[in-house]
N, CA, C and O of each residue as an XYZ file, in Angstrom:
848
protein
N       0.845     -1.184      0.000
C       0.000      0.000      0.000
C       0.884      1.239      0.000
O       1.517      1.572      1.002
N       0.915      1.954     -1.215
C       1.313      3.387     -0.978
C       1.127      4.494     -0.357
O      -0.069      4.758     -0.230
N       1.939      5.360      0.145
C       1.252      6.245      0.642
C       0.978      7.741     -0.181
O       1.616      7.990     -1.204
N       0.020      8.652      0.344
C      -0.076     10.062     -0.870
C       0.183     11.003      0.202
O       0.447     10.751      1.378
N       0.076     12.047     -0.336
C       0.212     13.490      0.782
C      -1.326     13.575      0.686
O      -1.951     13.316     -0.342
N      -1.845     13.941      1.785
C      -3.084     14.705      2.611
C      -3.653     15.881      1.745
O      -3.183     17.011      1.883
N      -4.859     15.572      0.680
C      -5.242     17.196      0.418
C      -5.936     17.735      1.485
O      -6.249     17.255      2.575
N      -6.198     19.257      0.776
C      -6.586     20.122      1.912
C      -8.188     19.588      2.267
O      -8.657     20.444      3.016
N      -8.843     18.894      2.109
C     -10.351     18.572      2.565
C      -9.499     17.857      3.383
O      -9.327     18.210      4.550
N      -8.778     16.604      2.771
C      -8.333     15.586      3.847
C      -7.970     16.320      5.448
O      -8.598     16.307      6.506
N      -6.529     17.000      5.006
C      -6.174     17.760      6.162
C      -7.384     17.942      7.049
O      -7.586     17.264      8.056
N      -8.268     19.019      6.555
C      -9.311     19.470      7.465
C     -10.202     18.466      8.049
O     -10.766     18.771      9.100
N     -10.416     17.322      7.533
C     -11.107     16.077      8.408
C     -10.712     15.358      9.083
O     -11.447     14.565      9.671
N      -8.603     15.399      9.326
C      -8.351     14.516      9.943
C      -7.985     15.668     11.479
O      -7.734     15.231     12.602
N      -8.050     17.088     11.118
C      -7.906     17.820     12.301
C      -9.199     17.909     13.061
O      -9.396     18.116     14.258
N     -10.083     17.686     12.002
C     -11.468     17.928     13.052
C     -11.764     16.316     13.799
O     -12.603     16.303     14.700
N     -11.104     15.034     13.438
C     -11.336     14.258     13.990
C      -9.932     14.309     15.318
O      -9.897     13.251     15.947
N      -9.531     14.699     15.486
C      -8.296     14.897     16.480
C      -9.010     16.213     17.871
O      -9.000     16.178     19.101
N      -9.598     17.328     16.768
C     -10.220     18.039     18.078
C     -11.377     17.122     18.455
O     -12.014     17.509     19.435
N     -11.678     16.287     18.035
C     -13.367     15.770     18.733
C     -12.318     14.689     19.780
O     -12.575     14.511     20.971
N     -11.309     14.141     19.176
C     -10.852     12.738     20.562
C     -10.330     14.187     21.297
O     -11.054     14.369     22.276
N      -9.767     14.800     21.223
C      -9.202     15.879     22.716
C     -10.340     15.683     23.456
O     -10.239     15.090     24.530
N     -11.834     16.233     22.916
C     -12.771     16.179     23.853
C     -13.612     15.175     24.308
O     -14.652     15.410     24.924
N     -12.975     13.423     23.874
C     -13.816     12.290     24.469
C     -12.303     11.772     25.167
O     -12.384     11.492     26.363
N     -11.794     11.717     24.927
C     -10.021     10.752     24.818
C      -9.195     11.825     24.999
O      -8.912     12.413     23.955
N      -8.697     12.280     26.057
C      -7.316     13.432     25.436
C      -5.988     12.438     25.559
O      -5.143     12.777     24.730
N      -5.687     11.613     26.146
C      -4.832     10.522     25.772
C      -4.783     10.139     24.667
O      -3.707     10.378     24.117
N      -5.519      9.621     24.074
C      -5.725      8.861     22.693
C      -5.746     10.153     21.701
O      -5.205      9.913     20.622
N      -6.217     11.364     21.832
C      -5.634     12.162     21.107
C      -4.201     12.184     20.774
O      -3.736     11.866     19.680
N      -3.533     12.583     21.803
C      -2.450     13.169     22.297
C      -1.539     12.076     21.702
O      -0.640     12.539     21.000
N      -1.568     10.315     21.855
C      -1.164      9.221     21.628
C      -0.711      9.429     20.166
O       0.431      9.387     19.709
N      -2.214      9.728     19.371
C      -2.347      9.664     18.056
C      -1.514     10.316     17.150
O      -0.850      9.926     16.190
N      -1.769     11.786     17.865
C      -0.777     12.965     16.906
C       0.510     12.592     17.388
O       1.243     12.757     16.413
N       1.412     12.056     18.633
C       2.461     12.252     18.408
C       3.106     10.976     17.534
O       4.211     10.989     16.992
N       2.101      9.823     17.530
C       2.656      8.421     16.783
C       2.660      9.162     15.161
O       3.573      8.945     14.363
N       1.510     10.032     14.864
C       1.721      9.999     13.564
C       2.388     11.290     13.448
O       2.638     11.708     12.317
N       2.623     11.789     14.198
C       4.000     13.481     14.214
C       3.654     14.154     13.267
O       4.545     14.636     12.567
N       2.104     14.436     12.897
C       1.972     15.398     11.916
C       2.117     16.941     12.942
O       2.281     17.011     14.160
N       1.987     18.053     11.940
C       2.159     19.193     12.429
C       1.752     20.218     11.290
O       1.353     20.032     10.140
N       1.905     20.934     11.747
C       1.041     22.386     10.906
C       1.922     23.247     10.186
O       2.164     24.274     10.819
N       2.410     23.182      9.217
C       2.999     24.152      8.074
C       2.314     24.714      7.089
O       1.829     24.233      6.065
N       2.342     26.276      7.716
C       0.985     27.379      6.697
C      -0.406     26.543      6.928
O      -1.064     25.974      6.057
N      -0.548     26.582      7.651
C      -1.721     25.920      8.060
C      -1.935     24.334      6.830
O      -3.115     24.029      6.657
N      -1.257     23.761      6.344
C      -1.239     22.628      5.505
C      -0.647     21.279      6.419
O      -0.165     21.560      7.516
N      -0.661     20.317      6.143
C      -0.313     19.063      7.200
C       0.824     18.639      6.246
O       0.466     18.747      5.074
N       2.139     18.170      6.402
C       2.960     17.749      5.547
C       3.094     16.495      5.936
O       4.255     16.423      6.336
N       2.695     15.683      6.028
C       2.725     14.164      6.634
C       2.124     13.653      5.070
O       1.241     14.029      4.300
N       3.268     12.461      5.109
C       2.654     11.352      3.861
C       1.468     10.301      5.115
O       1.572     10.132      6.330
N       0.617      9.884      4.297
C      -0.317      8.981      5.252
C      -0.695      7.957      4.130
O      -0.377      8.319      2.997
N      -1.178      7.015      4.216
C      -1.838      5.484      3.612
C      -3.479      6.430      3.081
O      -3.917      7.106      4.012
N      -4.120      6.489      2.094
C      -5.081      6.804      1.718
C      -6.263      6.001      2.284
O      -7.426      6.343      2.069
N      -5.920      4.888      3.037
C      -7.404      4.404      4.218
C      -7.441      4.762      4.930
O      -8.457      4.573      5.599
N      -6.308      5.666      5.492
C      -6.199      6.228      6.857
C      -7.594      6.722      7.410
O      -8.189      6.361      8.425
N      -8.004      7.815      6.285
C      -9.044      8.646      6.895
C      -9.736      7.483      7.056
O      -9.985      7.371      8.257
N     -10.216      6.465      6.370
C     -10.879      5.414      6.841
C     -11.040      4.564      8.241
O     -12.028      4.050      8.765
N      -9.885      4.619      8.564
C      -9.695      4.132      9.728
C      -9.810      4.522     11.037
O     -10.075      3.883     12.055
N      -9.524      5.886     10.804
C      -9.667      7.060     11.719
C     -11.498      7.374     11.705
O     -11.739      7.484     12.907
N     -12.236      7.478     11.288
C     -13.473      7.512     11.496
C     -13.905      6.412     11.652
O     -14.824      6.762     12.393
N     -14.022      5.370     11.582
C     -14.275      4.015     12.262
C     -14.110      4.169     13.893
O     -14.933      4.065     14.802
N     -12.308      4.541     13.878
C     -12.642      4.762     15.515
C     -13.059      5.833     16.075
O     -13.311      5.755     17.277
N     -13.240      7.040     15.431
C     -13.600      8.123     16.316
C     -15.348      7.893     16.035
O     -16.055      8.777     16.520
N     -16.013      6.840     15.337
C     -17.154      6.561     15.860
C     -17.264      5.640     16.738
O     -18.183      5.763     17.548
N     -16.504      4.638     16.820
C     -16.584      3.932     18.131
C     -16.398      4.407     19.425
O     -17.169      4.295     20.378
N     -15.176      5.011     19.372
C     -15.228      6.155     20.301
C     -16.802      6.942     21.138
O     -17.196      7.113     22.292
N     -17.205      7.179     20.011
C     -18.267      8.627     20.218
C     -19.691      7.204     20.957
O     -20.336      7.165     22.005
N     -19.643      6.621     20.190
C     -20.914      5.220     20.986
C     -20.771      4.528     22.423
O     -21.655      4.105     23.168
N     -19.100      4.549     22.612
C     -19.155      4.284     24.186
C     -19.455      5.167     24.782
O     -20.173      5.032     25.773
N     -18.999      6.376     24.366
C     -19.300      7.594     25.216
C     -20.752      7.967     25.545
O     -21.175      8.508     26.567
N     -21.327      7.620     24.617
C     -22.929      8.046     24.220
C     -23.792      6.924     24.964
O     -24.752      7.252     25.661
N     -23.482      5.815     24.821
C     -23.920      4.448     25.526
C     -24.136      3.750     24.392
O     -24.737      2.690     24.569
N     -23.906      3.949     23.548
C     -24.948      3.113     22.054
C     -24.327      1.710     22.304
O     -25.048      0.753     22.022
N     -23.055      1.453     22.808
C     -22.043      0.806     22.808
C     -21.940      0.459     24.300
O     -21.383      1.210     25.101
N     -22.561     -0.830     24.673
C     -22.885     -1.170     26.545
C     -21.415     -1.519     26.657
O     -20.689     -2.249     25.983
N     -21.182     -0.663     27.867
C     -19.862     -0.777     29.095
C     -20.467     -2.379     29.756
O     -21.663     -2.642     29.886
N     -19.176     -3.430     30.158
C     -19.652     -3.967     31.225
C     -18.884     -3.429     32.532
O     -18.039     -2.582     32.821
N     -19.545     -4.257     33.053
C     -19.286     -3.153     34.977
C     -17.872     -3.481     34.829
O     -17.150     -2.540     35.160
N     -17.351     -4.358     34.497
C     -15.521     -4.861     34.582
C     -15.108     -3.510     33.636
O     -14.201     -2.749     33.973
N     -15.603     -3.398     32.872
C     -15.357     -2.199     31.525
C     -14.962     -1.126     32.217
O     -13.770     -0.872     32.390
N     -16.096     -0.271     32.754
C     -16.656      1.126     33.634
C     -15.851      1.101     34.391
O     -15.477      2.248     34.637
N     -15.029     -0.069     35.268
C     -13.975     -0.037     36.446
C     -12.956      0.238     36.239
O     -12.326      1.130     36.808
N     -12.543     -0.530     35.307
C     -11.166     -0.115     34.794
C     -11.006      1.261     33.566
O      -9.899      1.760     33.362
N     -12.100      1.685     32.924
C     -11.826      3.159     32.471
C     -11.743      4.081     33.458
O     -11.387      5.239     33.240
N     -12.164      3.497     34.960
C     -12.321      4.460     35.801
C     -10.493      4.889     36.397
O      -9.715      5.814     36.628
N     -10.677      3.229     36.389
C      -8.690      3.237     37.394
C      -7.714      3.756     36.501
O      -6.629      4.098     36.970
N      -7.971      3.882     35.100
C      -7.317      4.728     34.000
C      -7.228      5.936     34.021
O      -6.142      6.515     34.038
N      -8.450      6.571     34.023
C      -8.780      7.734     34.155
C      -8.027      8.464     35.559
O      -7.116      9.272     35.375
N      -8.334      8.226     36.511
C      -8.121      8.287     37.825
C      -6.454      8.189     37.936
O      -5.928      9.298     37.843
N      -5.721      7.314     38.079
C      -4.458      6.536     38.110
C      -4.009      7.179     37.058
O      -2.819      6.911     37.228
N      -4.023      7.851     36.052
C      -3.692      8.502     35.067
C      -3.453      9.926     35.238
O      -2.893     10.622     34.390
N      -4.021     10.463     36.689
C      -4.108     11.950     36.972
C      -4.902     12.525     35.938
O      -4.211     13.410     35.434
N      -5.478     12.493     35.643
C      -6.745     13.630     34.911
C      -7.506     14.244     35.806
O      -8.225     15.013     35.168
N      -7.796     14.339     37.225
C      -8.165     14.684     38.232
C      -9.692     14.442     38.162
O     -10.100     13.943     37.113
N     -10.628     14.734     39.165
C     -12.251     14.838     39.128
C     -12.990     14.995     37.405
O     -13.583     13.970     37.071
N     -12.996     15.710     36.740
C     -12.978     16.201     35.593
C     -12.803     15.100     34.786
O     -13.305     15.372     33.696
N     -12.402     14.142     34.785
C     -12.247     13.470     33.489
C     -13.038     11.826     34.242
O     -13.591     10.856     33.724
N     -12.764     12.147     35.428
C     -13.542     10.635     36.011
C     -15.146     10.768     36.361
O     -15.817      9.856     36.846
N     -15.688     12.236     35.983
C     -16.974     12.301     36.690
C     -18.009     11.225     35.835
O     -19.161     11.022     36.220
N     -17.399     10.539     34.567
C     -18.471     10.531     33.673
C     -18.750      9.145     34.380
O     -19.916      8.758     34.466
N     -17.469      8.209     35.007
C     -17.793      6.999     35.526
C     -18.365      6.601     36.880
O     -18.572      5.501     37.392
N     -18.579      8.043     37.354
C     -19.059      7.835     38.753
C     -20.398      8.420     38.901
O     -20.866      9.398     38.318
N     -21.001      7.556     39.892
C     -22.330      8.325     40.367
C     -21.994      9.349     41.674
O     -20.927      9.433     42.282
N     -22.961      9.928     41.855
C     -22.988     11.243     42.419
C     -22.427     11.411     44.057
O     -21.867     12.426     44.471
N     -22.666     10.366     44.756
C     -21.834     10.533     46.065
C     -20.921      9.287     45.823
O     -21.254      8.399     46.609
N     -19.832      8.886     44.972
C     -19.155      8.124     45.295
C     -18.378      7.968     46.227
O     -18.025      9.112     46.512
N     -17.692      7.010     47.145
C     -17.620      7.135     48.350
C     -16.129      6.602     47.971
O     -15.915      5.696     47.166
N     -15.414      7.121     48.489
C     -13.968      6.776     48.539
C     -13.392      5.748     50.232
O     -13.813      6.048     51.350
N     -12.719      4.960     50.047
C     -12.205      4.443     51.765
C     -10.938      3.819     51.773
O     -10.655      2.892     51.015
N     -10.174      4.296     52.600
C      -8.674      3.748     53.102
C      -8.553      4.023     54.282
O      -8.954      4.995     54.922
N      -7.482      2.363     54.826
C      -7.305      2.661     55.998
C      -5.412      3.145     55.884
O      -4.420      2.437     56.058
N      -5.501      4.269     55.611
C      -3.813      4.977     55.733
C      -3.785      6.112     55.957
O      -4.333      6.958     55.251
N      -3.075      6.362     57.083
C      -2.862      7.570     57.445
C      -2.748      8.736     56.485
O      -3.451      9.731     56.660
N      -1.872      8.654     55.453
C      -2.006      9.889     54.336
C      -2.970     10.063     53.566
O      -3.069     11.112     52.930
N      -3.799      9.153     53.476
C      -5.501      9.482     52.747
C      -6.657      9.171     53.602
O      -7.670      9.166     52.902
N      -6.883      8.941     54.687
C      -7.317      8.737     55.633
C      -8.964      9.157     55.691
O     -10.039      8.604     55.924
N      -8.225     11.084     55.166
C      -9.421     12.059     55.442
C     -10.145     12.665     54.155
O     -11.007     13.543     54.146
N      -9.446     11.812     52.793
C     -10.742     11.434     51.929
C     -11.765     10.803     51.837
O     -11.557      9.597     51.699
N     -12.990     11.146     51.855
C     -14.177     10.635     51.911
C     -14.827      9.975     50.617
O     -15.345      8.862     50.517
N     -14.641     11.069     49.552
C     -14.988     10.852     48.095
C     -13.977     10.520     47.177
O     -12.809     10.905     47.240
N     -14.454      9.815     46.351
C     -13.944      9.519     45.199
C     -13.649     10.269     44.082
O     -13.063      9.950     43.048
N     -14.389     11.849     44.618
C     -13.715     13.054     43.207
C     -12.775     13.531     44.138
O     -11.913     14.239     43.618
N     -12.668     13.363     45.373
C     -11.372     13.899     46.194
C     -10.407     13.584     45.920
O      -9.549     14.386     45.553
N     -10.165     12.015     46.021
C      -8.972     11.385     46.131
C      -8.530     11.527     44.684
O      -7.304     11.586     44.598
N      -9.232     11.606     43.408
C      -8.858     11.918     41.708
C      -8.383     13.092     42.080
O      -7.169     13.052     41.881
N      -8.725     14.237     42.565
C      -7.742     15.784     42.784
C      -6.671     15.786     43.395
O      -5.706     16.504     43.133
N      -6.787     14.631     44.641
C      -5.567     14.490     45.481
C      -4.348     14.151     44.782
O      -3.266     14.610     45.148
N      -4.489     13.205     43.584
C      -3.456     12.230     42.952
C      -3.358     13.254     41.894
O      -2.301     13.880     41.981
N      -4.256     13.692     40.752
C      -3.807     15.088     40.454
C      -2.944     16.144     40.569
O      -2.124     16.644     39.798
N      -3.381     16.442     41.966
C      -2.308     17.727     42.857
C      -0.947     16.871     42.964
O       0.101     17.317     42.499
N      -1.016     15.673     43.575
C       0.816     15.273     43.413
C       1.200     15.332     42.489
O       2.281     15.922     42.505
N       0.777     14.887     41.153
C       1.155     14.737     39.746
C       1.477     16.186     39.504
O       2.345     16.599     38.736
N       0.753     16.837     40.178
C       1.255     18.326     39.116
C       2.298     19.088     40.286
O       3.005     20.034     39.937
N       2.311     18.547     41.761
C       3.147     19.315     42.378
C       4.740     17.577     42.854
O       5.085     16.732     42.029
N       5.204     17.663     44.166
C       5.909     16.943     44.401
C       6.192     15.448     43.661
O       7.336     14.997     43.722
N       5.622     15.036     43.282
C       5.474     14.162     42.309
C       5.511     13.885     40.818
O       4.819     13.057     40.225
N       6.205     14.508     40.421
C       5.616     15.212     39.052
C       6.408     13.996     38.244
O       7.510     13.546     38.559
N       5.422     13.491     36.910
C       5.727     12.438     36.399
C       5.244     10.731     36.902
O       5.131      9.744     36.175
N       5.039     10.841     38.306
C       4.738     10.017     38.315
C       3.741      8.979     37.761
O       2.782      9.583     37.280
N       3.589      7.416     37.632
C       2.881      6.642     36.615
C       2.580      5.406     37.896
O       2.870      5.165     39.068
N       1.920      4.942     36.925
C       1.405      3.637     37.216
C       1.287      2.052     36.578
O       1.431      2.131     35.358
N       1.170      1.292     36.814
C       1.262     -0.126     36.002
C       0.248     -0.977     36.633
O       0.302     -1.195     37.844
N      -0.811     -1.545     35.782
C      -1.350     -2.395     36.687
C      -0.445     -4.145     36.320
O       0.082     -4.523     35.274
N      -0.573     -4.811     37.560
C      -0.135     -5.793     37.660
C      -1.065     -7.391     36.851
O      -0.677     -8.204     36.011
N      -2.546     -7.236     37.714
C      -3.478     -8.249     37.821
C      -4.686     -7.350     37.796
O      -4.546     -6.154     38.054
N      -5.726     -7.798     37.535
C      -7.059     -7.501     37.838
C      -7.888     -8.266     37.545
O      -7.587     -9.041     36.638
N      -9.345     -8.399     38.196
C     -10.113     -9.529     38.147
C     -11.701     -8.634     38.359
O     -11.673     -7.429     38.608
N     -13.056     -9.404     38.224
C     -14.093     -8.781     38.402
C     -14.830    -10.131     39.621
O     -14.633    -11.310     39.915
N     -15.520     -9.271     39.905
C     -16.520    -10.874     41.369
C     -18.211    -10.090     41.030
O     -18.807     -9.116     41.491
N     -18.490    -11.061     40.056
C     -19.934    -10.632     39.996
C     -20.947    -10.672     40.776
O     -22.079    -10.280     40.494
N     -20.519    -11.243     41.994
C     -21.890    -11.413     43.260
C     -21.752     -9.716     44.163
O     -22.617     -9.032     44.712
N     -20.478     -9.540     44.004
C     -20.539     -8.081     44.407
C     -20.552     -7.101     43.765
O     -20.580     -6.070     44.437
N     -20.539     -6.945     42.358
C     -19.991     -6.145     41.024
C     -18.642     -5.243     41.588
O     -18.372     -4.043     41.539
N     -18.205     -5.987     41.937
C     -16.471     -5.314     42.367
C     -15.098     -5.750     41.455
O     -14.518     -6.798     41.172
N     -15.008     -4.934     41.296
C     -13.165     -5.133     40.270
C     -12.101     -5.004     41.608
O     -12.272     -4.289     42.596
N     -11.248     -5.683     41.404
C     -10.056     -5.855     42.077
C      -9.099     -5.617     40.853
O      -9.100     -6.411     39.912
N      -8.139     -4.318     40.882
C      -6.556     -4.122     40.332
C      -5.893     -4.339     41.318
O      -6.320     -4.007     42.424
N      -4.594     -4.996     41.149
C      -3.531     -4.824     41.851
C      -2.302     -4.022     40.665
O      -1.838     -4.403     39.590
N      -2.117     -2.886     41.418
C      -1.090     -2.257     40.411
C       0.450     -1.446     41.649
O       0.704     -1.321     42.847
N       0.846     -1.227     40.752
C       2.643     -0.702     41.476
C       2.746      0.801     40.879
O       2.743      1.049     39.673
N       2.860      1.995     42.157
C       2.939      3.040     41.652
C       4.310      3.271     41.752
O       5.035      2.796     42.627
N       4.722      4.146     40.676
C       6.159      4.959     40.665
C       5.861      6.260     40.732
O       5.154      6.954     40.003
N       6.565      6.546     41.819
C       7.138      8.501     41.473
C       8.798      8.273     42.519
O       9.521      7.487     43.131
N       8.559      9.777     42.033
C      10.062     10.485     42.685
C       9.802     11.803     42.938
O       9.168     12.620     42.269
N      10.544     11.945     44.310
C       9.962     13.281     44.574
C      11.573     14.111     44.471
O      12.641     14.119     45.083
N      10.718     14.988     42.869
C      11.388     16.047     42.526
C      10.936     17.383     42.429
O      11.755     18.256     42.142
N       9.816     17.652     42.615
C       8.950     19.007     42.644
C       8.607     19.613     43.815
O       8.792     18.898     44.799
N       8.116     20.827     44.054
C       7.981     21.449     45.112
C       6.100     20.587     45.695
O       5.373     19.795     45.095
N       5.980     21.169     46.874
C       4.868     20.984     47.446
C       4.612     19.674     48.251
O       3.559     19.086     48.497
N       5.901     19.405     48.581
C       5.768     17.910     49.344
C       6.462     18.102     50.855
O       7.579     18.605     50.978
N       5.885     17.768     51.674
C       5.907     17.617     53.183
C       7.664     18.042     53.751
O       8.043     18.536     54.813
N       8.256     17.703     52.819
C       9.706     18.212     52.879
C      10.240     19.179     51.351
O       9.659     19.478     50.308
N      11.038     19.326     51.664
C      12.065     20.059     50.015
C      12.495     18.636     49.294
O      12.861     17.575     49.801
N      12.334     18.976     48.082
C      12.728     17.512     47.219
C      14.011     16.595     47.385
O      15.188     16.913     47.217
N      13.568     15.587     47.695
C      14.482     14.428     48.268
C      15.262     13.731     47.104
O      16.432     13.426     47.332
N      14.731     13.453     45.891
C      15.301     12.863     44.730
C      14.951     11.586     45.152
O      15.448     10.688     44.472
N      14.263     11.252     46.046
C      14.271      9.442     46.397
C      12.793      8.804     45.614
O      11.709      9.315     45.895
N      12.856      8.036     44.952
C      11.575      7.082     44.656
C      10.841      5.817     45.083
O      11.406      4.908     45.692
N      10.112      5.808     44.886
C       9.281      4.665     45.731
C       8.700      4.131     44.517
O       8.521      4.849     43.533
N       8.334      2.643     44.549
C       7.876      1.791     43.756
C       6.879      0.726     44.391
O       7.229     -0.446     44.532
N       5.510      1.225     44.800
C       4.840      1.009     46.274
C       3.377      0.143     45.490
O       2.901      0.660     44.479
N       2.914     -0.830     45.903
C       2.308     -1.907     45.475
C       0.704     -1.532     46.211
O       0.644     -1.110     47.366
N      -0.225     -1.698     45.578
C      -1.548     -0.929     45.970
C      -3.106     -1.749     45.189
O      -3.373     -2.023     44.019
N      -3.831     -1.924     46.420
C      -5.185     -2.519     45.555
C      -6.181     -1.288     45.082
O      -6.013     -0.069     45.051
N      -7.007     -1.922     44.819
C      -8.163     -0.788     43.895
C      -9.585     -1.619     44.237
O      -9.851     -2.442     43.361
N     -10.464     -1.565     45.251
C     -11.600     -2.528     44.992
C     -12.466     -1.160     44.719
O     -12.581     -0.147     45.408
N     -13.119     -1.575     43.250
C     -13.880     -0.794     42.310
C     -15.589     -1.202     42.417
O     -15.945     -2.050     41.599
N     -16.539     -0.726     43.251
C     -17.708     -1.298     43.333
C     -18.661     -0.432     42.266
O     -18.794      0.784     42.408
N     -19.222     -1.069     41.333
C     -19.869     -0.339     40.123
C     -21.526     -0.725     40.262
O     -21.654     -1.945     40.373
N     -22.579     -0.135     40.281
C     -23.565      0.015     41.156
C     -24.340     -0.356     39.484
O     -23.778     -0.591     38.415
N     -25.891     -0.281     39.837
C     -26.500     -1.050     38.956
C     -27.021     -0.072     37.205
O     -27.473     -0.504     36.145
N     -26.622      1.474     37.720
C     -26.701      2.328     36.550
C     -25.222      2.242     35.904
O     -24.870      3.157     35.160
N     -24.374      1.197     36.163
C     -23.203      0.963     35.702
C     -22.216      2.394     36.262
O     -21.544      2.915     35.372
N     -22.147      2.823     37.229
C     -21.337      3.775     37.549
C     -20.650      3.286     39.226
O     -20.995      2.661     40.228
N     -19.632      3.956     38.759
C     -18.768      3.522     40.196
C     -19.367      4.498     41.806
O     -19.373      5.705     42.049
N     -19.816      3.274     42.638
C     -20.227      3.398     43.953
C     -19.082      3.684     44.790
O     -18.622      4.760     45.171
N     -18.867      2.971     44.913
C     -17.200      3.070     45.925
C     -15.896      2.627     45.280
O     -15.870      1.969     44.240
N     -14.568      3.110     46.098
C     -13.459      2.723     46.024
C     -13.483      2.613     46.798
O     -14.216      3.267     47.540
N     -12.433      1.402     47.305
C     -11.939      1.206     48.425
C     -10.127      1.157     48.121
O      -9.771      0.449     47.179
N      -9.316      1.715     48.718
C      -7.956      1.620     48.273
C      -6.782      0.995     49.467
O      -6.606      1.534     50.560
N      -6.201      0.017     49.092
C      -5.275     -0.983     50.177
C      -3.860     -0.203     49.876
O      -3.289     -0.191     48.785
N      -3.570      0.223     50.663
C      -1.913      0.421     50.239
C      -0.833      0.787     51.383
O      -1.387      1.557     52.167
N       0.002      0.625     51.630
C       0.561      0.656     52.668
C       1.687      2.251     52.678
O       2.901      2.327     52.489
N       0.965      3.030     52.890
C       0.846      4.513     53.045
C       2.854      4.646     53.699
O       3.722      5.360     53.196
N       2.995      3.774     54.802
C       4.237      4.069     55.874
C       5.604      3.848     54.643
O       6.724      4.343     54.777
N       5.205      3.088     53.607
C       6.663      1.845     52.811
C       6.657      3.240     51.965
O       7.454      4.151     52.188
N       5.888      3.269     51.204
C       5.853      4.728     50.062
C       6.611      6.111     50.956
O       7.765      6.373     50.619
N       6.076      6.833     51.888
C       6.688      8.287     52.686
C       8.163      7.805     52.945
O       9.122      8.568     52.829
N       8.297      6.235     53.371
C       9.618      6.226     53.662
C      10.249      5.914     52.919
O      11.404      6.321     53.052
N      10.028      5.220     51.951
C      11.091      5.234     50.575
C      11.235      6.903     49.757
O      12.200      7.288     49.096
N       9.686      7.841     50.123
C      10.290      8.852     49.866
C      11.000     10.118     50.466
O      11.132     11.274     50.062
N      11.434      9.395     51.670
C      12.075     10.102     52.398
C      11.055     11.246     53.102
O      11.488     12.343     53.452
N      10.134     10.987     53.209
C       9.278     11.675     53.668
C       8.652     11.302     55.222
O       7.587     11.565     55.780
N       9.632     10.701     55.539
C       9.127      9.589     56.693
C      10.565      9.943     57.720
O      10.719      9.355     58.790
């Protein structure tokens, strides 16, 4: 399959399908343009592309648009884990509201999250590190499983950061932690997340980041 240069209709349909994922997907936006490294010269796209492309690209930015919409049924295992993505990803409250119902209830027993209650809290909390003392930090999930008598997801995933940014309990330590953490995800019967519950051992993380 050869590839052609992008005319200008093309151009303009593959930018308007890139602003619509910013506003369902900004990951998968963001993913997209830098895998395919187009960019803007005189407002023209200079990227050679495969002439199915556009094909392909509207296929998914309608699939896209049907989960979002519902046309396209989430299962509760589905809804859990876009949630621990979303969430675990730092996008803060804002990008997780769509998977949660309205008092979601957040619970840990650890001293450093203790005195979150909600589940749009603790998404701002992990947020605010990401954008302050923490900065960069990621995540990996390990395992995950679903238990349909409770509609609960279980992740087990391993967080990384390093504290190199300001706004952390001390001045930046340079030390990292690589700290092992559950996720029980309870997704309620309008398919939206009821509770988190979060296992993690709060003391191993502060003291690997020297914060202890």
């Amino acid at each position: 399959m050869h590839s052609v240069r992008m005319g200008r209709n093309q151009a303009i349909a593959f930018q308007g399908l890139v602003q619509e994922w910013n506003g369902i997907a900004p990951d998968f936006a963001s993913t997209l343009a830098n895998a395919l490294q187009f960019r803007h010269r005189q407002r023209r796209i200079q990227r050679y592309v495969s002439p199915y492309s556009m094909i392909y690209l509207a296929i998914i930015s309608w699939t896209m648009r049907a989960f979002v919409s519902g046309e396209i049924a989430m299962s509760k295992f589905d809804v859990a884990t876009s949630f621990f993505h979303a969430c675990e990803g730092l996008k803060g409250s804002r990008a997780c509201h769509r998977f949660l119902c309205d008092d979601a209830v957040f619970v840990a027993q650890c001293e450093a999250i203790a005195d979150i209650k909600s589940v749009v809290g603790y998404c701002d909390w992990m947020k605010a590190n990401s954008e302050g003392p923490l900065v960069g930090c990621r995540y990996e999930i390990n395992a995950s499983c679903y238990d349909e008598s409770s509609s609960t997801a279980l992740i087990f995933a391993t967080f990384y950061a390093t504290h190199t940014g300001e706004g952390g309990p001390v001045p930046p330590t340079g030390k990292s932690t690589a700290s092992h953490y559950v996720f029980a995800i309870t997704v309620d019967e309008d398919e939206k997340v009821s509770q988190v519950v979060k296992v993690w051992n709060t003391n191993w993380s502060m003291a690997e980041l020297g914060w202890a």
